[in-house]
C-alpha positions as CSV (number, residue, x, y, z in Angstrom):
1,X,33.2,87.0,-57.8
2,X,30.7,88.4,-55.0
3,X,30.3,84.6,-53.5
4,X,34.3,84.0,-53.2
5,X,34.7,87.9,-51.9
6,X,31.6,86.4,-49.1
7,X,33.3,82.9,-48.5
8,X,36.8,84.7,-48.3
9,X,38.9,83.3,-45.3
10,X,36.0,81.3,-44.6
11,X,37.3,77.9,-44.8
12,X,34.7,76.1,-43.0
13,X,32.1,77.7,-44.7
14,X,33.4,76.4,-47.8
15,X,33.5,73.7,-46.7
16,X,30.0,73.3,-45.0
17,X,28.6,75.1,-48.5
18,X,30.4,72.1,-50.7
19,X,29.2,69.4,-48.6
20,X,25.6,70.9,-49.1
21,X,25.6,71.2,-52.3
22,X,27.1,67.5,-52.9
23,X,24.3,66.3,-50.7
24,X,21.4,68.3,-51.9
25,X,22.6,67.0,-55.2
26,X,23.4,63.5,-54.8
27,X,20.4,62.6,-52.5
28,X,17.6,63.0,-54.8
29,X,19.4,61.0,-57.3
30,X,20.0,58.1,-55.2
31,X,16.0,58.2,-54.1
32,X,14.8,58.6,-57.7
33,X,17.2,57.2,-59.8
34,X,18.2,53.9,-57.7
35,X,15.7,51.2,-56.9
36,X,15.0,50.5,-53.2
37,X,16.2,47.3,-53.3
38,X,20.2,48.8,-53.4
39,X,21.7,50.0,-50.3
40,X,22.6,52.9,-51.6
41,X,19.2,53.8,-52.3
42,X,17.3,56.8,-49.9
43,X,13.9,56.3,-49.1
44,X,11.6,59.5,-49.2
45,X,11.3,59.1,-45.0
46,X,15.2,60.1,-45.0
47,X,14.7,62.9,-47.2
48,X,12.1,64.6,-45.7
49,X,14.1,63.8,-42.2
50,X,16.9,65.5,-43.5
51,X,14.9,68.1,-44.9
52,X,13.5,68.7,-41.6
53,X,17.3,69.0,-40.2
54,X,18.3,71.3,-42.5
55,X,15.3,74.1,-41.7
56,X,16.7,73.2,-38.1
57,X,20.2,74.2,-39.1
58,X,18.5,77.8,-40.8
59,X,17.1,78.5,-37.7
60,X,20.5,78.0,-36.0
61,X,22.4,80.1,-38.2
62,X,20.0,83.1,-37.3
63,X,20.5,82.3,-33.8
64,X,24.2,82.4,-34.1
65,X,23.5,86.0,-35.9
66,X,22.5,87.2,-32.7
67,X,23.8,85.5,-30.2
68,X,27.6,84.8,-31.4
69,X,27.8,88.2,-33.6
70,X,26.1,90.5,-31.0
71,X,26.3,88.7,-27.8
72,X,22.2,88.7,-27.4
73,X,21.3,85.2,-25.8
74,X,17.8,85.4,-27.1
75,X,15.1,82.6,-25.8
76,X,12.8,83.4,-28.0
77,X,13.6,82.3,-31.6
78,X,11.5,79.4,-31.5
79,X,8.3,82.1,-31.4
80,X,9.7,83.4,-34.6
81,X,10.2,79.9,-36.3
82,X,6.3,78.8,-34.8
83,X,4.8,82.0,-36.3
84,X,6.7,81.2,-39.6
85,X,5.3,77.6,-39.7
86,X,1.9,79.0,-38.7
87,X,1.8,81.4,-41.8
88,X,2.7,78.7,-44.3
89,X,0.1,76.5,-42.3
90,X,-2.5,78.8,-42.7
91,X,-1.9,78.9,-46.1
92,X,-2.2,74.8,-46.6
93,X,-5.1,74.7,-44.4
94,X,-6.8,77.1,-47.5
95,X,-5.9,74.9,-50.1
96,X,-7.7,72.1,-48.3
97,X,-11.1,73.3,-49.2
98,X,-13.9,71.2,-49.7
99,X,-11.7,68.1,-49.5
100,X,-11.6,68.6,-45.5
101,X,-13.8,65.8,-43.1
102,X,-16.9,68.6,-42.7
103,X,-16.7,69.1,-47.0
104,X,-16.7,73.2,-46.4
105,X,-14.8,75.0,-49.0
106,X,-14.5,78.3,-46.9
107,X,-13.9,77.1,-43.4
108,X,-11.1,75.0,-42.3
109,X,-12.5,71.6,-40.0
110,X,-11.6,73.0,-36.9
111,X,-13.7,76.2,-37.6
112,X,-16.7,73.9,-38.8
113,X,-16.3,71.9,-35.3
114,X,-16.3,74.9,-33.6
115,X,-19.3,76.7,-35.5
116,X,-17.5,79.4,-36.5
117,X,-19.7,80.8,-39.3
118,X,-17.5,82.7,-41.0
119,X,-13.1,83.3,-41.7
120,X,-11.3,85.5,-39.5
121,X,-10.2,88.9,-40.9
122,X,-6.8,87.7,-40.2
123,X,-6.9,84.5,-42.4
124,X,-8.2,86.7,-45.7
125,X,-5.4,86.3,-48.1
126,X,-3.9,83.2,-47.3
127,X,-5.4,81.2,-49.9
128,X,-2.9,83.2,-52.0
129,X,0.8,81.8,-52.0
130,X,2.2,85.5,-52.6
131,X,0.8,86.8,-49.5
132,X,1.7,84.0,-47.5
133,X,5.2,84.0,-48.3
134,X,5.3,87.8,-47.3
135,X,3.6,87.2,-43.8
136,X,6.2,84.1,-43.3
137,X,8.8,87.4,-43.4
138,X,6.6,90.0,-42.1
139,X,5.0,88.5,-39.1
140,X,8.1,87.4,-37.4
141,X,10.0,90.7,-38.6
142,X,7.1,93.0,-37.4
143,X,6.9,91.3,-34.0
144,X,10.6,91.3,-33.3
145,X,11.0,94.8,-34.7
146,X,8.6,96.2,-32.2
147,X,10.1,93.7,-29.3
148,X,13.9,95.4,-30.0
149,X,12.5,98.6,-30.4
150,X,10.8,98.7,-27.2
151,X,13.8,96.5,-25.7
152,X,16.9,97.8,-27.0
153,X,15.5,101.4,-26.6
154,X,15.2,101.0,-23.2
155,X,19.3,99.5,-22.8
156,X,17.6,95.8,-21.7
157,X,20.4,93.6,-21.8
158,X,22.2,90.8,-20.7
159,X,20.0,88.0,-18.9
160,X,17.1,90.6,-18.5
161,X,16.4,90.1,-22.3
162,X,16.7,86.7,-22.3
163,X,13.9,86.4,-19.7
164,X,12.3,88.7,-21.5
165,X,11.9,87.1,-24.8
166,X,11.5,83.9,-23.2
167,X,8.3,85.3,-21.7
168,X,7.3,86.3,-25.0
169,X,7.3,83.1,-26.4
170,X,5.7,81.6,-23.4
171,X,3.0,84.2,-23.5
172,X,2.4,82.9,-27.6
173,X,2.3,80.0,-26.6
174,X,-0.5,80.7,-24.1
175,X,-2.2,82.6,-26.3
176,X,-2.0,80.1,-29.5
177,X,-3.5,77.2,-27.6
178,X,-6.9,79.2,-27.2
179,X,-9.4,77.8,-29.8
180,X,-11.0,81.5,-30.0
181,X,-7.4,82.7,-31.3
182,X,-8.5,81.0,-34.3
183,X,-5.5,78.7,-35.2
184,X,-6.7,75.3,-34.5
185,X,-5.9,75.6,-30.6
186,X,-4.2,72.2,-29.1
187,X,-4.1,70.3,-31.9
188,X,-3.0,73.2,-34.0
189,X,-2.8,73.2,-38.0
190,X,-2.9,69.5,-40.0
191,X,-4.0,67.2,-42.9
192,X,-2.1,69.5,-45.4
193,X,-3.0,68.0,-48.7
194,X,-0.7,70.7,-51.0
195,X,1.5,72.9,-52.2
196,X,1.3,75.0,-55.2
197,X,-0.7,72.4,-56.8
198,X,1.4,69.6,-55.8
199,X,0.6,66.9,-53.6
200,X,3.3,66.6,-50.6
201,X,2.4,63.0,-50.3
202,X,4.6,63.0,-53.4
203,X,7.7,61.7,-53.6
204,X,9.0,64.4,-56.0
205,X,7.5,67.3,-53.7
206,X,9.6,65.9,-51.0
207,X,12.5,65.8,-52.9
208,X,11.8,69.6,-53.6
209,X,10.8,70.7,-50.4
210,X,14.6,69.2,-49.4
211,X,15.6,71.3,-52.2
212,X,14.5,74.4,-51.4
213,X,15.6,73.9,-47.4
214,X,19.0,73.5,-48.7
215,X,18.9,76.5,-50.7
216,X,17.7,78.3,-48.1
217,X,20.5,77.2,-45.6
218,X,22.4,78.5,-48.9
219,X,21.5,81.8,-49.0
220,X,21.1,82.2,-45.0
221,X,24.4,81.7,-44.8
222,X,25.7,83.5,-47.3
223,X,23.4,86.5,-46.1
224,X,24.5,86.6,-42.5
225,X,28.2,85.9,-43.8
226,X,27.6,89.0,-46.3
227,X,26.3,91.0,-43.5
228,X,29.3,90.1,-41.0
229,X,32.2,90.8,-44.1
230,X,30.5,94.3,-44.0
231,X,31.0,97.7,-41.7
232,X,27.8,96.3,-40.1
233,X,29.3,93.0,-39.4
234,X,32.5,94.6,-37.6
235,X,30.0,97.1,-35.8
236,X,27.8,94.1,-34.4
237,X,31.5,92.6,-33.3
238,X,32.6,95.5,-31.6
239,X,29.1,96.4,-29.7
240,X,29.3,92.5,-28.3
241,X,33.0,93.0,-27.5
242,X,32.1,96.4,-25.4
243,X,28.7,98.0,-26.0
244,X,29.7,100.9,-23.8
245,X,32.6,101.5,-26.2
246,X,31.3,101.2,-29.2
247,X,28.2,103.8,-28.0
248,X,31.0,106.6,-26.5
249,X,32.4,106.1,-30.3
250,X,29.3,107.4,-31.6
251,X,27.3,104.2,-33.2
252,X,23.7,103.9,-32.7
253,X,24.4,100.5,-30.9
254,X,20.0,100.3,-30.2
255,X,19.9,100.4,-34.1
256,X,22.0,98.1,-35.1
257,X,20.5,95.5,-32.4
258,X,17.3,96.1,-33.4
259,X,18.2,95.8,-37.4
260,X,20.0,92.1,-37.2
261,X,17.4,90.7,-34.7
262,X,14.8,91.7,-37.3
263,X,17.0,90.0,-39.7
264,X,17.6,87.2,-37.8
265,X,13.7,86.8,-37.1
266,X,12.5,86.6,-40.4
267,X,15.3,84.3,-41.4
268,X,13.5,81.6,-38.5
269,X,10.4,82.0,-40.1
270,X,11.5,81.3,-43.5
271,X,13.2,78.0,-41.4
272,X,9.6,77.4,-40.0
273,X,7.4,77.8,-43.2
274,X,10.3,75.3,-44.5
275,X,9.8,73.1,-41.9
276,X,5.7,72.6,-41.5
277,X,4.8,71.3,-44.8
278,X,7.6,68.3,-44.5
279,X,6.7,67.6,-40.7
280,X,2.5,67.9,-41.4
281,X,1.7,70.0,-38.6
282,X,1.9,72.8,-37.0
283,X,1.0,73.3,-33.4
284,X,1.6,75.8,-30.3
285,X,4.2,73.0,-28.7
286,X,6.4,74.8,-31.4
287,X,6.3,77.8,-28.7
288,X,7.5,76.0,-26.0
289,X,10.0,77.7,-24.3
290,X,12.8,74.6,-24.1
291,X,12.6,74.5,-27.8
292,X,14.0,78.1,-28.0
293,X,16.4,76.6,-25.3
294,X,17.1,73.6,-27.6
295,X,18.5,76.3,-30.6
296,X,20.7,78.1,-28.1
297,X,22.2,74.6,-27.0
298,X,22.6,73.5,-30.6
299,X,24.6,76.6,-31.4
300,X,26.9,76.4,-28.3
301,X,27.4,72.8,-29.1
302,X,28.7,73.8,-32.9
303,X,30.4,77.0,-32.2
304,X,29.2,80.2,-31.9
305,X,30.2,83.3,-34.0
306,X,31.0,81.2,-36.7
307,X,27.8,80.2,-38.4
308,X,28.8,77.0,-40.0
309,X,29.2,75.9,-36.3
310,X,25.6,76.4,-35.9
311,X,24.9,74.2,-38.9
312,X,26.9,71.0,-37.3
313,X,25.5,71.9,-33.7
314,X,22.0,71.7,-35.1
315,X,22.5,68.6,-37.8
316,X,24.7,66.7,-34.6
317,X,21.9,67.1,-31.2
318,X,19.0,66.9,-34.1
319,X,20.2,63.4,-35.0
320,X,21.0,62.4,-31.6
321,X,17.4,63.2,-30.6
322,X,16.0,61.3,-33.1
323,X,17.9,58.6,-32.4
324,X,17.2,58.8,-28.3
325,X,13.2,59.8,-29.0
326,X,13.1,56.8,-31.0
327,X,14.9,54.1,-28.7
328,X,15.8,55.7,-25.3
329,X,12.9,58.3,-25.4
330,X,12.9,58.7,-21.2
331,X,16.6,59.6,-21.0
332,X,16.5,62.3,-23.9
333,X,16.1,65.5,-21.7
334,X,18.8,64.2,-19.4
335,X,21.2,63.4,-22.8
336,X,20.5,66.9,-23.7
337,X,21.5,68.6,-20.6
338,X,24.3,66.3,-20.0
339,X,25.5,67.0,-23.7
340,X,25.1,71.4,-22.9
341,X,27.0,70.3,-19.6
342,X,30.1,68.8,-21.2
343,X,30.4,71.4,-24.0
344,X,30.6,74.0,-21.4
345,X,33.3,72.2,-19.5
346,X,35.4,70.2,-21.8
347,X,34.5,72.3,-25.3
348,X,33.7,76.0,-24.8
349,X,33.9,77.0,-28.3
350,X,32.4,73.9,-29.7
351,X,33.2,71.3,-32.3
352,X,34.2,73.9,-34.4
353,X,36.8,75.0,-31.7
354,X,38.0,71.6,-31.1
355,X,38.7,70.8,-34.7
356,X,40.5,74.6,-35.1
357,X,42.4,73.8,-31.9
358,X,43.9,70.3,-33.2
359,X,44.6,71.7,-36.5
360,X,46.9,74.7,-34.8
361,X,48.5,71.9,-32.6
362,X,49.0,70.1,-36.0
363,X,50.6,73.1,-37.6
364,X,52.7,73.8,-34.7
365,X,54.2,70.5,-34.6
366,X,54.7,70.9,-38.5
């Protein structure tokens, strides 16, 4: 009853959420269960591909969160998603042990190559899944409680904060590619052997690890969607609509900024700890300001403020850059802008728009 109450007058959530669920059920069967010779059968490389794109499409719905719910553009996600990866990297790097090229049970081979003699305070723990998966929450949602705080606090808004958490993520990056930070510097965090136990050169740990990205788009959704149904939601809605209003009516608008970007945060780094042990690395590239750029063009291309648009915005330019990166890989950059170009002009509230607009043209002429 609490899911229908969430999904009510959502159709294209429904919709989204059935098509997920038919996927994340019928894929594994047609990789395990039908041989490879069959063209219906999905080899392990798709899986983990679509895998990958659905950790993409997490990260876009907690984008949207922000950016279509409260009107914050924020340029800084990606920082979020990388320290997410990073925490679950750090985590497979410890379960490496003595199996690494230098044999050291303690030290990860980077460490060895850089005679470090003993592990940093900060990587104490992480050879324990529990306390992994907290810091995949915590990090994120510690660092982007203390950015809003400071931020929202001081009334930044508007194209201010986007610089400034752009800047932010820029400055991680920075800092991240440093091989005295102590995570692996350029080349970053690699040769993950497993998880839990289980080797993710597995085909069956693939097949989870797709799993448990599409439950977590699951739940992400039906989280933010939860949080929108609620007074919060309609709070958020009325602070992006006019934030001067909604203050002179007596709402803490600095508070509830600050509480759905922390949300919103840890939600990417689930994404990211989701995403490094199918991609095999983890690196500062994943800092990069024009990824956080990417996120923000993936939503706009889907729909914002409607979270299911995110999902299609992300699946749709995450396809069409593997596709260009793998045969046109000079013209990608230029696709991409000319793609956030058009969407502007021709399709300013997204596919999702579009598809709402021709069905009320439909209706009309019905």
């Amino acid at each position: 009853m609490g899911l229908l109450n969430i999904l009510k007058n959502d159709r294209g959530g429904q919709i989204m959420l059935g098509v997920l669920l038919v996927i994340t059920i019928l894929v594994p069967l047609l990789n395990l269960l039908v041989p490879e010779s069959n063209p219906l059968h999905v080899p392990t490389y798709t899986v983990t591909l679509m895998g990958k794109y659905l950790t993409l499409a997490l990260l876009a719905v907690a984008v949207d969160l922000v950016w279509g719910y409260l009107g914050i553009l924020t340029l800084g996600h990606g920082a979020f998603f990388a320290l997410g990866g990073y925490a679950m990297g750090m985590y497979l790097m410890r379960q490496i042990g003595d199996r690494g090229v230098y044999g050291n049970p303690e030290l990860p081979d980077f460490m060895v190559f850089l005679n470090w003699q003993e592990l940093p305070w900060f990587w104490q723990g992480f050879d324990q899944f529990w306390f992994a998966a907290i810091m995949i929450m915590l990090v994120p949602g510690v660092l982007a409680f203390v950015f809003g705080w400071l931020a929202f606090r001081s009334r930044v808004s508007g194209v201010y904060l986007s610089i400034i958490t752009q800047a932010m993520t820029y400055a991680l990056m920075l800092a991240f590619y440093r091989n005295e930070m102590g995570f692996g510097g350029n080349n970053g965090l690699t040769d993950f052997k497993d998880l839990l136990g289980f080797s993710l050169q597995e085909d069956s740990t693939r097949i989870t690890l797709f799993v448990l990205s599409a439950v977590a788009l699951a739940a992400g959704y039906l989280l933010c969607r939860h949080i929108m149904n609620s007074r919060l939601g309609r709070v958020c809605i009325a602070v992006r609509d006019s934030e001067s209003r909604a203050r002179f009516m007596g709402y803490r608008v600095e508070n509830v900024k600050l509480w759905i970007f922390v949300i919103s945060a840890m939600l990417a780094g689930i994404a990211g700890a989701l995403y490094v042990p199918q991609v095999g690395i983890i690196n500062p590239n994943e800092f990069s300001p024009i990824n956080s750029i990417e996120i923000v063009v993936w939503v706009a291309v889907g729909g914002r403020a409607t979270l299911y648009g995110a999902v299609i915005g992300a699946l749709l330019i995450n396809y069409a850059k593997t596709y260009f990166t793998a045969e046109l890989p000079e013209i990608w950059l230029f696709a991409l802008g000319g793609i956030f170009v058009l969407v502007t002009l021709l399709l300013p509230k997204g596919v999702t728009g579009f598809i709402d607009k021709l069905q009320q043209r439909k209706e009309a002429q019905a």
